[in-house]
C-alpha positions as CSV (number, residue, x, y, z in Angstrom):
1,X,0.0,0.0,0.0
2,X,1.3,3.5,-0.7
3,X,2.5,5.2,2.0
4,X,2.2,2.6,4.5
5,X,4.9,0.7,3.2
6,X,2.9,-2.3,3.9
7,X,2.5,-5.0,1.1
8,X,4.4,-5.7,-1.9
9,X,1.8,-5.6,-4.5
10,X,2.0,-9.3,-5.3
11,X,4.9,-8.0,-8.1
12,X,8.6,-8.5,-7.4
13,X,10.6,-5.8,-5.9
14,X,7.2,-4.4,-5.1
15,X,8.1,-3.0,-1.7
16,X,11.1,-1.3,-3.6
17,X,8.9,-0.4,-6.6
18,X,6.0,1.5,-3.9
19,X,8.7,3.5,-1.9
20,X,9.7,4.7,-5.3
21,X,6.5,6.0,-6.1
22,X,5.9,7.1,-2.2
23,X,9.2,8.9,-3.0
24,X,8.4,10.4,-6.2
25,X,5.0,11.8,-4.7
26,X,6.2,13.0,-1.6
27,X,8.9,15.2,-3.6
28,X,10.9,14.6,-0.8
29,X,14.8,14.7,-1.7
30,X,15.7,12.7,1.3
31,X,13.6,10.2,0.3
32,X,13.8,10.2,-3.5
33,X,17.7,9.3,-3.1
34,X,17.7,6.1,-0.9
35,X,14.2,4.7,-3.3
36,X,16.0,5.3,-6.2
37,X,19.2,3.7,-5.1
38,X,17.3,0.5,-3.7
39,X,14.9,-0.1,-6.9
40,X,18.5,0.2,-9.2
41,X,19.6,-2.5,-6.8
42,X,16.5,-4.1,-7.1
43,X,16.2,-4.4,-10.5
44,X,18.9,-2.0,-12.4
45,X,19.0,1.3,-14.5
46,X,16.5,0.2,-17.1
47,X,13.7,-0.8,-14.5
48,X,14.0,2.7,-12.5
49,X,13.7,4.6,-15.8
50,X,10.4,2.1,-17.1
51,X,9.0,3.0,-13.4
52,X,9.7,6.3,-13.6
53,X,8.3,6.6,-17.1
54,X,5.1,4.7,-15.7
55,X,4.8,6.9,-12.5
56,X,5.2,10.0,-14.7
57,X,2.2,8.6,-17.1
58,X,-0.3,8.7,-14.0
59,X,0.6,12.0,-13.3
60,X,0.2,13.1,-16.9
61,X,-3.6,11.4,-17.3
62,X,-4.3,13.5,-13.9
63,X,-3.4,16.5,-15.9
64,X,-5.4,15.3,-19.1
65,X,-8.5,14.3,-16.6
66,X,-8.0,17.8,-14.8
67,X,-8.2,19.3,-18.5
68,X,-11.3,17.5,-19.4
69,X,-13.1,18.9,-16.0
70,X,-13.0,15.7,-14.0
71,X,-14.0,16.3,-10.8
72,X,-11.5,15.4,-8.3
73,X,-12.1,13.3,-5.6
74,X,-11.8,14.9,-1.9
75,X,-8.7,13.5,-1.1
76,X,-6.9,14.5,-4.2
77,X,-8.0,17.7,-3.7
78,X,-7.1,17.9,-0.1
79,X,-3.2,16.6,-1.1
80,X,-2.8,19.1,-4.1
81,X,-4.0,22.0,-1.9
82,X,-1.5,20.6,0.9
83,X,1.2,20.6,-1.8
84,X,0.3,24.2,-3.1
85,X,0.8,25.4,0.3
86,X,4.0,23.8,0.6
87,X,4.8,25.6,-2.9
88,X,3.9,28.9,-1.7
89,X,0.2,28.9,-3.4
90,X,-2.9,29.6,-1.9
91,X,-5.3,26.6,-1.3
92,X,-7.7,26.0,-4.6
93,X,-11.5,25.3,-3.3
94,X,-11.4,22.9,-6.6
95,X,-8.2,21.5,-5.9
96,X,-6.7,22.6,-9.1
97,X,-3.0,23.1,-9.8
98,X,-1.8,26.4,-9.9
């Protein structure tokens, strides 16, 4: 499970493969580093840049679904106005990106 670091996904290297993703949505630097360094461990240069490039693709359909006007659920919105304040923005009421 994201964030909880519990579980594994039922894939290999899945505990490597969700702090990875924890990592990359946290955009925490101390934590990018070590996730990065285990999943190359795990399972080398190529498989980091196909999760990356998979991890990336989630974030650009939430930018195609947030173009098309899909609503966003309350949690999503909650995180992206948490974020925004972490970026210096004011909180959006629709949880849009600045």
């Amino acid at each position: 499970m994201i964030r909880s670091g519990a579980g594994d996904g039922g894939v290999p290297h899945g505990q490597a493969l969700l702090a990875f993703v924890d990592a990359a949505m946290e955009r925490d630097p101390g934590m990018t580093g070590p996730a990065r360094a285990a999943l190359t461990e795990a399972i080398g240069e190529a498989g980091v840049v196909d999760a990356a490039a998979v991890t990336a693709m989630f974030q650009l359909n939430t930018r195609a679904a947030d173009a098309a006007g899909v609503p966003l659920e309350d949690g999503s919105q909650e995180m992206r106005s948490r974020l925004g304040e972490r970026l210096g923005f004011e909180a959006r009421m629709d949880g849009a990106a600045p």
